[in-house]
C-alpha positions in Angstrom: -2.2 2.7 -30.2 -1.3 4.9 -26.7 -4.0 7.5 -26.6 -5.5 10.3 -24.5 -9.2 10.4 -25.7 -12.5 12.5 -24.4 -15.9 10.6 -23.4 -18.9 12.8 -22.8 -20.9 12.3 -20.0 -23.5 9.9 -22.1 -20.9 7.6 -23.3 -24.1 5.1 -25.1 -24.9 8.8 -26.9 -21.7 10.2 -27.9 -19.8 9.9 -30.8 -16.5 8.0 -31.2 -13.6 9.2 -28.9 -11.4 12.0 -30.7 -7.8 12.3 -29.6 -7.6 15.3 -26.5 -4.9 18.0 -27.7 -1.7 17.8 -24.7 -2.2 20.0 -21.6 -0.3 23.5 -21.8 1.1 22.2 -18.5 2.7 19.1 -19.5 3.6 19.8 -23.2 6.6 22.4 -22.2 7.5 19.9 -20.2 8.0 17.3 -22.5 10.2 19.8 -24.9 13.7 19.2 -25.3 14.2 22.5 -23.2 12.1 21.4 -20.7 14.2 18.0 -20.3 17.2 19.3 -19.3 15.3 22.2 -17.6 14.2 19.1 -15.3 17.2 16.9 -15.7 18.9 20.2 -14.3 16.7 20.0 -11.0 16.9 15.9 -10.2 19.2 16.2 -7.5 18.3 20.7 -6.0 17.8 21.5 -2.9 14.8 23.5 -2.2 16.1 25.3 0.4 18.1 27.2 -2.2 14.7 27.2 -4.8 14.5 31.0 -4.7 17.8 31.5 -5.9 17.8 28.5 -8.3 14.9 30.6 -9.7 16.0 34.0 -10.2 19.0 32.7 -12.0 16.8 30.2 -14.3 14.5 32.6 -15.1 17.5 34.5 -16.9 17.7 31.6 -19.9 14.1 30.3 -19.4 10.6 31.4 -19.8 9.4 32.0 -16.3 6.6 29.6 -16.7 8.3 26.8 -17.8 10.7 27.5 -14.7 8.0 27.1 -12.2 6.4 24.0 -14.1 9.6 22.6 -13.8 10.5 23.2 -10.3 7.1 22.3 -8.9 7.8 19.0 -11.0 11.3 18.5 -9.6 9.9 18.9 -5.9 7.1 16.1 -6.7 9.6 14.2 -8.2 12.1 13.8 -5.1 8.9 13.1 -3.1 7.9 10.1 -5.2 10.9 8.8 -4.7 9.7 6.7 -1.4 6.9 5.7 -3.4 8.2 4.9 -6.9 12.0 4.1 -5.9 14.9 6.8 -8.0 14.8 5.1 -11.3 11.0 5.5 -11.9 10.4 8.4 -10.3 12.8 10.6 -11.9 11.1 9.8 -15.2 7.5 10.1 -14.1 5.5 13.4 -13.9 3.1 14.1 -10.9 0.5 16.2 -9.9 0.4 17.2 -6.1 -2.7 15.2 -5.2 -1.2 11.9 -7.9 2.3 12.0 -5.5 -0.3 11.6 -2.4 -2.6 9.1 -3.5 -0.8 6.9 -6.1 -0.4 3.1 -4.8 3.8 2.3 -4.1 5.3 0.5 -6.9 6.2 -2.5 -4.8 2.4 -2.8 -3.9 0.7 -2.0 -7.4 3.2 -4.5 -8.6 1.6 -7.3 -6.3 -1.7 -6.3 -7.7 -0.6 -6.7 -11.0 0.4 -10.0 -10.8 -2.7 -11.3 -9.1 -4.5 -9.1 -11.9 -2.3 -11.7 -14.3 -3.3 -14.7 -13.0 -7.2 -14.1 -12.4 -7.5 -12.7 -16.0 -4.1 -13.3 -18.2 -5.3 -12.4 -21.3 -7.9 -9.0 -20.1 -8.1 -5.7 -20.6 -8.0 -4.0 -17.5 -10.0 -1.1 -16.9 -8.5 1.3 -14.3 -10.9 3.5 -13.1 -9.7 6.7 -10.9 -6.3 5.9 -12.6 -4.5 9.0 -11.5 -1.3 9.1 -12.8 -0.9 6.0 -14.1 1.1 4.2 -10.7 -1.4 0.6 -11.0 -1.3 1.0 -15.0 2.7 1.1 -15.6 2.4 -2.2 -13.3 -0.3 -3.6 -15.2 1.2 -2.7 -18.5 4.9 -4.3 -17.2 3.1 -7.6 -16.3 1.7 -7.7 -19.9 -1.7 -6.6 -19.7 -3.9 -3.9 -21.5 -5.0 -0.9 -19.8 -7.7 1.7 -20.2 -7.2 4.2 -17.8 -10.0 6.5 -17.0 -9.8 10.1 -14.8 -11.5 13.1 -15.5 -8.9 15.6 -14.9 -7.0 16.5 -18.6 -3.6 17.2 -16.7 -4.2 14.0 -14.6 -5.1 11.8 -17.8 -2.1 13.2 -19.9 0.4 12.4 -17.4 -1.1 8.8 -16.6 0.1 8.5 -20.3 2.6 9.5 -20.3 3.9 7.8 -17.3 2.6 3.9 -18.9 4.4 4.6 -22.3 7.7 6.1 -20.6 7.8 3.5 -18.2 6.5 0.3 -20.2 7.4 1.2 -23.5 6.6 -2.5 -24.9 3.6 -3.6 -22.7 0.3 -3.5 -24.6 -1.5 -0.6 -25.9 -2.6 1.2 -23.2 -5.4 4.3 -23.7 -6.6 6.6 -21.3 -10.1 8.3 -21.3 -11.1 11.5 -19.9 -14.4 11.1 -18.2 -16.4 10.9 -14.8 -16.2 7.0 -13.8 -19.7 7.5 -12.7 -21.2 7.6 -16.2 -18.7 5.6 -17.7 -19.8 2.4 -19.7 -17.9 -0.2 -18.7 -19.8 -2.5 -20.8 -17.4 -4.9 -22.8 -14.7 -4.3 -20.1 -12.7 -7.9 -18.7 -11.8 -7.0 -15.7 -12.5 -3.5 -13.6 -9.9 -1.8 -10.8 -11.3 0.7 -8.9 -9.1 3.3 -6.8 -11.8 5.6 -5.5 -10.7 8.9 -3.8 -10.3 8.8 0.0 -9.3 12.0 0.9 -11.4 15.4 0.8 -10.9 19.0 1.3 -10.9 18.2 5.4 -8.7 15.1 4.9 -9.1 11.7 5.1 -12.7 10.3 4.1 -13.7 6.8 6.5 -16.9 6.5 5.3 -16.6 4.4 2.5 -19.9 5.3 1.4 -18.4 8.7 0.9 -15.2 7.7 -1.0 -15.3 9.3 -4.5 -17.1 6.8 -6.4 -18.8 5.3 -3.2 -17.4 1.7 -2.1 -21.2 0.0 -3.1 -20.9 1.7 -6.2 -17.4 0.1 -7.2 -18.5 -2.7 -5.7 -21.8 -2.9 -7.9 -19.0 -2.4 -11.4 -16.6 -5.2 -10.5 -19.5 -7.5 -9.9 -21.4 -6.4 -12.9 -17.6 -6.8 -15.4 -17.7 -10.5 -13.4 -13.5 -10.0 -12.7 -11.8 -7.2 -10.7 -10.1 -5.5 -7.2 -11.2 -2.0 -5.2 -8.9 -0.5 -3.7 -10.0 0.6 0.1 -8.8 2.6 3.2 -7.3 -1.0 5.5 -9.3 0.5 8.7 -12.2 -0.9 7.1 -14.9 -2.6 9.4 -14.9 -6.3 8.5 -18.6 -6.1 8.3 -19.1 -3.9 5.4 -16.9 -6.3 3.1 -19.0 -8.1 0.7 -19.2 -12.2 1.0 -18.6 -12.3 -2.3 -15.3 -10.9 -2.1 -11.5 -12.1 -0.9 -10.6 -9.2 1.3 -6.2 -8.7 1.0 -4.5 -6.6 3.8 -1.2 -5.3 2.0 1.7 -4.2 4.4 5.3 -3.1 2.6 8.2 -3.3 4.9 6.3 -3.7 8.0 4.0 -0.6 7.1 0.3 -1.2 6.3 -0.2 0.2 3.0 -3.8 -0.7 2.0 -7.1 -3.3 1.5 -8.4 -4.8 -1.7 -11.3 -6.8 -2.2 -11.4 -9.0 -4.9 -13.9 -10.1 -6.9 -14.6 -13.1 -9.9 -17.6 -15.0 -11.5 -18.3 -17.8 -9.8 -16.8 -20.9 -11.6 -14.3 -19.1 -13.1 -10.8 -19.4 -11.7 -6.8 -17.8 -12.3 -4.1 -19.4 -14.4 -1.7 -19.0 -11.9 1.0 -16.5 -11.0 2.8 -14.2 -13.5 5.6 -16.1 -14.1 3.4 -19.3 -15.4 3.4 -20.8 -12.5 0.0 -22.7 -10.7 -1.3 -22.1 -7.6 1.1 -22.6 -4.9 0.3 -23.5 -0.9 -0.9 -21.1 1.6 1.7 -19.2 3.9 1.7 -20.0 7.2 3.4 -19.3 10.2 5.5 -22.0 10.1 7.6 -20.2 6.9 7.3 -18.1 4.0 4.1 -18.3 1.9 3.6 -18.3 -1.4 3.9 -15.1 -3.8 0.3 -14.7 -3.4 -1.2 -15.0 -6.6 -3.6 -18.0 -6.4 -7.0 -17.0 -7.2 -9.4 -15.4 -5.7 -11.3 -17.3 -2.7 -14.6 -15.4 -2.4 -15.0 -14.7 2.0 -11.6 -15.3 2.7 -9.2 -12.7 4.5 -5.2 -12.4 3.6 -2.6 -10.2 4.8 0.3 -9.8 2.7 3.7 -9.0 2.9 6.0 -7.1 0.8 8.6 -7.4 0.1 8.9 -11.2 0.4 5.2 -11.8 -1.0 4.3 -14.1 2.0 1.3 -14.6 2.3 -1.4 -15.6 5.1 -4.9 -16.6 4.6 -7.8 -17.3 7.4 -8.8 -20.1 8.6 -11.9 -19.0 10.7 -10.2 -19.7 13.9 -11.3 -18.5 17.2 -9.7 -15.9 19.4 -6.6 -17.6 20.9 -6.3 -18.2 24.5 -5.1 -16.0 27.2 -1.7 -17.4 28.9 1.3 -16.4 31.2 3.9 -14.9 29.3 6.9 -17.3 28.1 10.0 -16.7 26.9 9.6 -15.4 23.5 7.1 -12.7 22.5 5.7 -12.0 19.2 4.7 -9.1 17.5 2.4 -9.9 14.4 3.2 -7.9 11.1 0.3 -5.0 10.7 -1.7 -6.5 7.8 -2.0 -9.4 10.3 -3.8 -7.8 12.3 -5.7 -5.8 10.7 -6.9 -8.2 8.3 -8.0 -10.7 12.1 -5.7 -13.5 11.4 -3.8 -13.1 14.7 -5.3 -16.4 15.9 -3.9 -17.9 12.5 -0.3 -17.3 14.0 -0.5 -18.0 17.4 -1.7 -21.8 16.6 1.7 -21.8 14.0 3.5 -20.4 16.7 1.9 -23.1 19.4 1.4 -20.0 21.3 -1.5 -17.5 22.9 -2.2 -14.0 23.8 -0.7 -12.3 26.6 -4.4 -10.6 27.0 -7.6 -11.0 25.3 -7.1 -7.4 23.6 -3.5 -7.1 23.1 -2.2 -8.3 19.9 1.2 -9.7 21.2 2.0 -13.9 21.2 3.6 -15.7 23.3 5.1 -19.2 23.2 7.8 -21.1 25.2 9.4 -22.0 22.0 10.7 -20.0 19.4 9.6 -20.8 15.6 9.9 -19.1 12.2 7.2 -17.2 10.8 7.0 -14.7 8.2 4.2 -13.1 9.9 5.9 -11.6 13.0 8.5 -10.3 14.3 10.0 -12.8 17.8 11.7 -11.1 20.7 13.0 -12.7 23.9 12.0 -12.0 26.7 14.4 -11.5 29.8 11.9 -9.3 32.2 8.4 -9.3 33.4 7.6 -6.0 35.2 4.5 -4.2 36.6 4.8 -0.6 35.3 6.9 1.9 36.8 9.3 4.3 35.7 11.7 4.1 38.7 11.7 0.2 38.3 12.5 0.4 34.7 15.2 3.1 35.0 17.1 1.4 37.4 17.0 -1.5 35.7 17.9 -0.7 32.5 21.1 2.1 34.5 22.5 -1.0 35.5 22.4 -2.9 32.6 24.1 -0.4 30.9 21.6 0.5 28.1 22.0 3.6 26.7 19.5 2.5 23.3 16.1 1.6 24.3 13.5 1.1 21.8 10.1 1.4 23.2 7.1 -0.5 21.8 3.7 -0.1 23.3 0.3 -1.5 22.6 -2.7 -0.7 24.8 -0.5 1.6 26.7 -1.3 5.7 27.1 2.6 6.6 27.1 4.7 7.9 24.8 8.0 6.5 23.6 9.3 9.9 22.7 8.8 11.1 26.4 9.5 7.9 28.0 13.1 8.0 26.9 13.0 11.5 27.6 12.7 11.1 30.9 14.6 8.3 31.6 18.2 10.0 30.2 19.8 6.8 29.4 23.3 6.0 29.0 25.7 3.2 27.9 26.8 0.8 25.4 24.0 -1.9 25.4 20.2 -1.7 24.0 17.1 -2.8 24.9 13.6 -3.3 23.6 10.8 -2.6 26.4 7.0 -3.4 25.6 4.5 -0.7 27.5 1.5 -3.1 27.2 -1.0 -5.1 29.5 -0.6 -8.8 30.6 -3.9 -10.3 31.6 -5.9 -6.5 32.3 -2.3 -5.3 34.0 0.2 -2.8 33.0 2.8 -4.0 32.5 6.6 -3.5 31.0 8.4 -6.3 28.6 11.8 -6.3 28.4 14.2 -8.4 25.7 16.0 -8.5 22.6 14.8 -9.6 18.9 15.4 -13.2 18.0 17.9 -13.3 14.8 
């Protein structure tokens, strides 16, 4: 049975759950006038919200109005997040439109929450609006959601049962995750907050529940993922987690680590199948769902689901640059498997602390993004002006990477014109500045 329930702060001492009454903000919402109060709103502009306003405010209640705006505005924003379809039927709160995981990405998770425990209840603590539980619920698993804002933990509900209408029960709790007894749970995910009144938080120690103490949970439920800022130092992840670096559309989205018993191991991927071969940078990897390798560092990336895992390779070696020039996907990089690519790629760096490859050869990889290169310059604005005036490039896309300059100005300042573009790389080639200029590979 979907349920909102309350859980007092001594959850071994309190009685059974009772069901929590709907949230005066919500409940208008969900009225028949407030549905095509909002299905009224999909598509306004809120450049024109004031007078949208005065003249709503004529048939409606003033407060229902404003509800329904403020859930209108959320709405469009979600849209980058959740896609049109979803988000048009979800309901937000300002802080759930900021911090809720992408669909695509909480998707991924879902499916690798499938095959390390197909048959668990997951319990989603921090569960915000419910963006990781309609993804759990789709891919067939239970869900306890647990938040201890009422507004927050009414809408997670009401988001799983609009959006996965015939997953599993799902029930969501009202309660600090700090007290919460998690006793009895299968499998834990953790979302702590990381942002405060002043922003972003980096100190994992002072996300909201700290990282040791969700770490602490998913090792004590033996199965389970946190969810963590993907600037994380490498040393402060556990050895007894898989650390993931998740990147969607070339965009770094977040870090999980994952956690399971030792001896126990997945079922496979969503879809039934078993565990498939590594990714490499030879091709496209597998969808990502083998189990869980306690130690072991992967970057993903969506939306293809490759998938690279380390091998505990050295750095790569320094070389001259060749002819093609490679530019390693974000969750690459931050998750240190650059020297995992360069040996696919037969290729090195073009300096010990610039993340660029370069080979003589070019090679598929999922895992970056190949350029050739036509020019090798020492940095100079009048060099690279002239050059590109008489090549005719009147598009330049600038790329940089240990470089102070800024793309923006660069181009600026150059005043470019003609048919032809250009990509340029502001970067250093063994300690020197230096400019890079080619073309992507198709």
């Amino acid at each position: 049975m979907d349920r909102v329930t309350d859980r007092a702060s001594s959850p071994a001492a309190s009685p059974p759950p009772v069901p929590a009454p709907p949230t005066p903000l919500l409940a208008p919402l969900l009225s028949a006038e407030g549905q095509a109060l909002l299905a009224e709103l999909r598509d306004h502009d809120p450049a024109q919200e004031l007078a949208l306003a005065t003249r709503l405010r004529r048939e409606h209640p003033a407060e229902l109005v404003s509800a329904a705006l403020a859930q209108a505005r959320l709405r469009q924003r979600a849209v980058a997040k959740f896609g049109a379809e979803d988000a048009y039927r979800m309901y937000f709160t300002p802080n759930g439109v900021e911090q809720a995981t992408r669909g695509s990405v909480a998707a991924h998770r879902a499916a690798r929450f499938r095959a390390l425990a197909p048959d668990a209840r997951v319990t989603d603590l921090c569960c915000g609006i419910g963006g990781d539980a309609i993804e759990l619920a789709r891919a067939g698993l239970a869900v306890t959601g647990v938040d201890l804002d009422p507004l927050t933990c009414e809408i997670a509900l009401t988001n799983v049962r609009t959006l996965a209408p015939d997953g599993p029960p799902v029930a969501v709790t009202r309660a600090d995750v700090l007290e919460y007894d998690t006793t009895g749970a299968d499998a834990l995910f953790i979302d702590p907050a990381r942002r405060g009144g002043r922003g972003r938080i980096f100190d994992p120690e002072a996300y909201s529940p700290p990282l040791s103490w969700a770490v602490d949970a998913v090792r004590g439920t033996g199965a389970g993922a946190v969810k963590i800022a993907p600037g994380i130092p490498h040393e402060l992840i556990p050895d007894d987690f898989e650390a993931e670096w998740i990147s969607d559309g070339g965009d770094v989205k977040e870090a999980v680590l994952w956690h399971r018993r030792e001896g126990e191991r997945g079922r496979g991927d969503a879809n039934g199948h078993g565990n498939g071969d590594e990714g490499n940078g030879a091709g496209v990897g597998s969808r990502g769902q083998e189990i869980i390798v306690p130690g072991t560092r992967r970057a993903t990336l969506l939306p293809s689901g490759a998938t690279l895992t380390g091998r505990g390779l050295p750095d790569p070696a320094v070389r001259p640059v060749g002819r093609f020039l490679y530019e390693p996907d974000g969750a690459v990089i931050r998750a240190h498997l650059v020297a995992e690519v360069a040996e696919d790629l037969h290729g090195g760096l073009i300096d010990e602390t610039i993340a660029y490859i370069t080979a003589d050869e070019a090679r598929p990889t999922a895992f970056a993004t190949a350029y050739e290169i036509t020019d090798q310059l020492p940095f100079g604005l009048k060099k690279l002006k002239a050059l590109l005036r008489e090549r005719e490039v009147g598009v330049l896309t600038v790329k940089k990477r240990g470089s102070a300059v800024e793309p923006e100005e660069l181009r600026r300042r150059l005043k470019l014109r003609g048919p032809h573009a250009t990509t340029v790389f502001l970067t250093r080639v063994a300690g020197a500045p230096t400019m890079l200029i080619g073309h992507p590979v198709a």
